[in-house]
N, C-alpha and C positions, 0 to 999 in steps of 0.2 A: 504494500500500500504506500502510495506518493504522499508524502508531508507536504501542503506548501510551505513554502520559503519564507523564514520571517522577514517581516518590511525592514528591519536594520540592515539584513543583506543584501535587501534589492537597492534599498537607499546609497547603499553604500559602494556596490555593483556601478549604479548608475555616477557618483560623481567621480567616479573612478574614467569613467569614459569623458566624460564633460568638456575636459581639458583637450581630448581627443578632438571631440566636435568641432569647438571652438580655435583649433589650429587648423583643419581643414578648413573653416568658412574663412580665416584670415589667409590661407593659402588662394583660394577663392577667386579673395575678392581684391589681392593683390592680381592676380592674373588676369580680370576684368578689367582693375586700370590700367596694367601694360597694354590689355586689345584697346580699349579707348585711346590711348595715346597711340597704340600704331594707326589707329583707325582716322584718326584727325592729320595726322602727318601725309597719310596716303592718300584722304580726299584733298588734299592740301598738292600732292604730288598730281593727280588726277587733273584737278581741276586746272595746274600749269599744264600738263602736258595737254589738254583740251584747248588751251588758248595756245599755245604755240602752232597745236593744228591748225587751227582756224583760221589763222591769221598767214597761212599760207594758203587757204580758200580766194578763189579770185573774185574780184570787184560783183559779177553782176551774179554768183551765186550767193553771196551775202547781202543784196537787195532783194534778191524772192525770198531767202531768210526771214527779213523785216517783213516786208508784206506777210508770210505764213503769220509770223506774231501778230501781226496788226489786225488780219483775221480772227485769227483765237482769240485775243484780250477783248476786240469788239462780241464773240458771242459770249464770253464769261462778264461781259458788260450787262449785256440784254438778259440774262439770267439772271445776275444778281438783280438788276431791276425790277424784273417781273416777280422773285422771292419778296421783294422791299412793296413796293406797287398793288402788281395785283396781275392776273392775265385774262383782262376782260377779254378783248379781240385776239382769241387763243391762235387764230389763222397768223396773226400780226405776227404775234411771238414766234410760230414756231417758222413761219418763212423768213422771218429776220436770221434765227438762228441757223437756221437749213444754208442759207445766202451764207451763213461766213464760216462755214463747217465745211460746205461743200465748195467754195473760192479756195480756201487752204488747202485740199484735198489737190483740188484742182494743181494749187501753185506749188505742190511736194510734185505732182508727175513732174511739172514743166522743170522744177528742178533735175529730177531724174536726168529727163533727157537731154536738158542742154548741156551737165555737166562732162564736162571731156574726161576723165578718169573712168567712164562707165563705156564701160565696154560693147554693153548690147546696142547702143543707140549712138553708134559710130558714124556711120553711115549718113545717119535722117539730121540734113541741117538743123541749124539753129532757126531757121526762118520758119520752118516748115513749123517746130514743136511749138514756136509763140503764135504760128494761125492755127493749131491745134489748142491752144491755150483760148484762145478765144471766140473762135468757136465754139466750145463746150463752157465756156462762160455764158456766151451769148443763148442757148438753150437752157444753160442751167437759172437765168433768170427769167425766161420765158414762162418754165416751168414753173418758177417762183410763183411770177406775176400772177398765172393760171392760178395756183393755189389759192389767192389772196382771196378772188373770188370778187 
């Protein structure tokens, strides 16, 4: 037949470990701030080696750049609006939003292809991809407009 254990030995079992615990979580959480610190150094390394790239990006792919943002900031504009506001002319809203979701989308192809490092789209002038650009601008607000009703 099993005795249980008096509580003096379990008490005592236990702060016997204690000391254990509590150098593991100090081992831890020393090793959590070495990864923070590697972790701030490297986006820190990151984010130069990002800007050295870019800045070897030529002139007119870093203008359909700006246009892409100036797309996005415009539809997280009309969003926040309509969260602030209200979205009475829900049509309003979402062809607003549609318009500069779909111009961005748009202005990433025309990136694509005019950039000369890309391989697939060797070929197909520069001239050609910006009346392809607009062209499907010129539909995509057609499309719009129809929506608006």
């Amino acid at each position: 037949m099993l005795l249980p254990t008096p509580p003096f030995r379990l008490c005592s079992s236990l702060l016997m470990m204690m000391p254990m615990v509590t150098h593991q979580r100090k081992k831890e959480t020393e090793k959590n701030l070495r990864m923070v610190k590697s972790t701030s150094s490297d986006a820190q390394m990151l984010i130069h080696s990002l800007r050295t790239a870019y800045a070897a990006t030529p002139t007119n792919l870093k203008i359909i750049d700006l246009y892409v943002v100036y797309a996005i900031v415009t539809a997280v504009i009309q969003v926040v609006y309509m969260g602030v506001v209200g979205s009475f002319p829900f049509n309003s809203f979402l062809s607003g939003v549609l318009s500069c979701v779909g111009t961005a989308v748009l202005a990433v192809c025309l990136r694509i292809q005019v950039n000369k490092e890309n391989k697939e789209f060797k070929d197909l002038p520069p001239e050609r991809a910006y009346a392809d650009f607009v062209l499907c601008n010129l539909v995509l607000h057609l499309v719009i407009t129809n929506f608006l009703g």
